[in-house]
C-alpha positions in Angstrom: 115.9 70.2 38.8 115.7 67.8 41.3 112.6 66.7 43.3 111.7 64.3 46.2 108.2 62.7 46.0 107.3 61.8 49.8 104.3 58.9 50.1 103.8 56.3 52.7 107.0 56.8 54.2 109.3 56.1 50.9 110.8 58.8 48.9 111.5 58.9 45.7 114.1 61.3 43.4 112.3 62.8 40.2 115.1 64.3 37.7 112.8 67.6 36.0 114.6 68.6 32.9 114.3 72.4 33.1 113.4 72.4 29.5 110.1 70.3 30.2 109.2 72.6 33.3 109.8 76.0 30.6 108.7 74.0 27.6 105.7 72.5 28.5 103.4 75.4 28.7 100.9 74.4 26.2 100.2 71.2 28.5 100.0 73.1 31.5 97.3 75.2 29.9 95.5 72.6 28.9 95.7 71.2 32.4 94.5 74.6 33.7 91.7 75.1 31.5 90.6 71.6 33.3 90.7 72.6 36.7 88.7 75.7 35.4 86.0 74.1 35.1 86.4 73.4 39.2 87.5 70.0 40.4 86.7 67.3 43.3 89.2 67.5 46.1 88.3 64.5 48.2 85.1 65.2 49.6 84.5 68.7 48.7 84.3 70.4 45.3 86.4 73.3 44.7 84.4 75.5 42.2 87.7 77.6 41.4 90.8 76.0 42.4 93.3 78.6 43.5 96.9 78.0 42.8 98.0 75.5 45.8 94.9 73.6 45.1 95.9 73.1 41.4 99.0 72.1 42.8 97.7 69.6 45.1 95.6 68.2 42.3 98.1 67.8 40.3 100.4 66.4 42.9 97.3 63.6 43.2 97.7 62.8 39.9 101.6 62.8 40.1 100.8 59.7 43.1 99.3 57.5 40.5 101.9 58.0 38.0 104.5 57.4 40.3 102.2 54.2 42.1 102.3 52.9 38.0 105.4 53.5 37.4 104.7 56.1 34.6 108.1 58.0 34.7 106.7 60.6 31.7 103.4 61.0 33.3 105.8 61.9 36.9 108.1 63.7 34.9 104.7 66.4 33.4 103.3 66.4 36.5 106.1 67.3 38.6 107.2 70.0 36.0 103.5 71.7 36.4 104.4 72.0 39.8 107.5 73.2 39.4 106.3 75.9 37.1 103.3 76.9 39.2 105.9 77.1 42.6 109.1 77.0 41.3 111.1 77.2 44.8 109.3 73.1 45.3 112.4 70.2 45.9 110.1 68.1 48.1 106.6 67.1 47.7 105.0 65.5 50.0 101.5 63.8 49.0 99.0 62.3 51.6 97.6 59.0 50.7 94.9 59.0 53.5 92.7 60.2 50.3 92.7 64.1 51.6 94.2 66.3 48.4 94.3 69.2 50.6 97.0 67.4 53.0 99.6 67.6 49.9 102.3 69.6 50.8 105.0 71.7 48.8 108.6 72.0 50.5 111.0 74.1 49.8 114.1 72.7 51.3 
């Protein structure tokens, strides 16, 4: 499946294997079972992220892996995303440190 990763006006194309997105589910439970715990969304802590939230984490996370050049770690994180809100083909993630202001588009 393909995704567009939006940041600091540049976009860049992420190729999802639909395998990874249906065979990762282990991972993504593990990730889950994280964010159960609650999680730090910029200034505020979110005691029990709901599923947009998760998403938004996880599109934080996706930032630095694409900012490293970490093409596996893009490749997971994307594929969470894509198996939490499956309709995604653009992403857009703020970098003005706000989590919240990540954004999930489907066209």
């Amino acid at each position: 499946m393909n995704v567009i990763v939006e940041f600091d006006d540049k976009s860049y194309p992420l190729d999802v294997p639909d395998a990874l997105v249906a065979e990762a589910g282990e991972f993504f439970e593990k990730m889950d079972s994280d964010m159960n715990c609650g999680w730090q969304m910029s200034r505020w802590w979110v005691p029990d992220p709901d599923l947009t939230q998760r998403c938004q984490i996880v599109a934080d996370k996706l930032l630095t892996a694409v900012q490293k050049n970490n093409s596996e770690a893009a490749l997971l994180m994307c594929a969470y995303i894509l198996h939490k809100k499956p309709s995604t083909r653009r992403i857009r993630v703020n970098t003005d440190g706000e989590i919240q202001g990540n954004e999930f588009l489907d066209d």
